[in-house]
C-alpha positions in Angstrom: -99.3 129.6 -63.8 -102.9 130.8 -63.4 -104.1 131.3 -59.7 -107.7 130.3 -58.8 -110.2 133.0 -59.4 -111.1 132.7 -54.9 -107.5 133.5 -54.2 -106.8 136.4 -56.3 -110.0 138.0 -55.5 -109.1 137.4 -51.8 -105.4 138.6 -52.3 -107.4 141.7 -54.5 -109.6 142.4 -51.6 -107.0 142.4 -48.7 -104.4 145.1 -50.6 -107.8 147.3 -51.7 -109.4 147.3 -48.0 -105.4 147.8 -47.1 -104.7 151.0 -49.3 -107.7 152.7 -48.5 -106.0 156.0 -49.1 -105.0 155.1 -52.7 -106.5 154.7 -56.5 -106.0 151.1 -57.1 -106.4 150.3 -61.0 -105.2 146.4 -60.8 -104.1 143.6 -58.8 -102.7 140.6 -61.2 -102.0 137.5 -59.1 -100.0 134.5 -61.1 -98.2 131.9 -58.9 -94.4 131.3 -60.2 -91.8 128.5 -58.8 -89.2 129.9 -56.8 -85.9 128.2 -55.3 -85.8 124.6 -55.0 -89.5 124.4 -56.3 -91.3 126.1 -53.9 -95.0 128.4 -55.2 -95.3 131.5 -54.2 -97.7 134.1 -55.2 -96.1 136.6 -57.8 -98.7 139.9 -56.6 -98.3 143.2 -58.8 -100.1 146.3 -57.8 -100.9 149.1 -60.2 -101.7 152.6 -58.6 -102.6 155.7 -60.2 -100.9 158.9 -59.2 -97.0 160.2 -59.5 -96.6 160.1 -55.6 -95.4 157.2 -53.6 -98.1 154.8 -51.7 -97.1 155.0 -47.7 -93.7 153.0 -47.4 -95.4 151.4 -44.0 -98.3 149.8 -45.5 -96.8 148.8 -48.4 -94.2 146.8 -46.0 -96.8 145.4 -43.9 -99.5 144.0 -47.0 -97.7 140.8 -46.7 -98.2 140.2 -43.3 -101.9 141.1 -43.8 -102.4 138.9 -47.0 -100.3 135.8 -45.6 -102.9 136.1 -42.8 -105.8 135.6 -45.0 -104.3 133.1 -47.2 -103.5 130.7 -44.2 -107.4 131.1 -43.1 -107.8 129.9 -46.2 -105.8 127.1 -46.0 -103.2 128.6 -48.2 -99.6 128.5 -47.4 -97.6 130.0 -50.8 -96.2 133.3 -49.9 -97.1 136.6 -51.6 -94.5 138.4 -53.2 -95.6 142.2 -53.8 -94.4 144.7 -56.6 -96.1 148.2 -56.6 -96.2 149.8 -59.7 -97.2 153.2 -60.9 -99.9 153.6 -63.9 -97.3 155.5 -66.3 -94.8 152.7 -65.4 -97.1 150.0 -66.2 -97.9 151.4 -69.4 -94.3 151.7 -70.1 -93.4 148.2 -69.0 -96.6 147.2 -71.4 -95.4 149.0 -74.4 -91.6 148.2 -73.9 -93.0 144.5 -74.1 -95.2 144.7 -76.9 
């Protein structure tokens, strides 16, 4: 399901300001139903570079983005997956 353009640009802007540290390519944001039909916010992040983004942040963008969306007036919950460029482009081609 498509997710309005405000929401994924303010999900896109709390995980950029967030990894400061790191080469952010993307952030795709698509809402999927979950158990017993609830939304939640389906979040993928593609990074460049073969090391690992810090295990601490990446636990605690959650927190930080459920924060923003209920100022929003948003209550679905983000679900994260971080994913490396050369594994995205492997998941892409694999899928093709």
């Amino acid at each position: 399901m498509a997710v309005n353009d405000k929401t994924a640009k303010l999900i896109e802007a709390v995980v950029r300001q967030h990894f400061t540290d790191a080469v952010i390519d993307s952030v795709s944001v698509e809402k999927e139903t979950e158990y017993e039909d609830e939304t939640v916010f389906r979040v993928t992040v593609v990074f460049q570079g073969k090391g690992t983004l810090d295990a601490g942040k990446t636990s605690g963008i959650t927190r930080h983005v459920r924060h923003a969306l209920l100022e929003e007036k948003e209550d679905r919950f983000p679900i994260f997956s971080f994913v490396s460029r050369s594994d995205a482009a492997g998941i892409k081609t694999a899928t093709a």
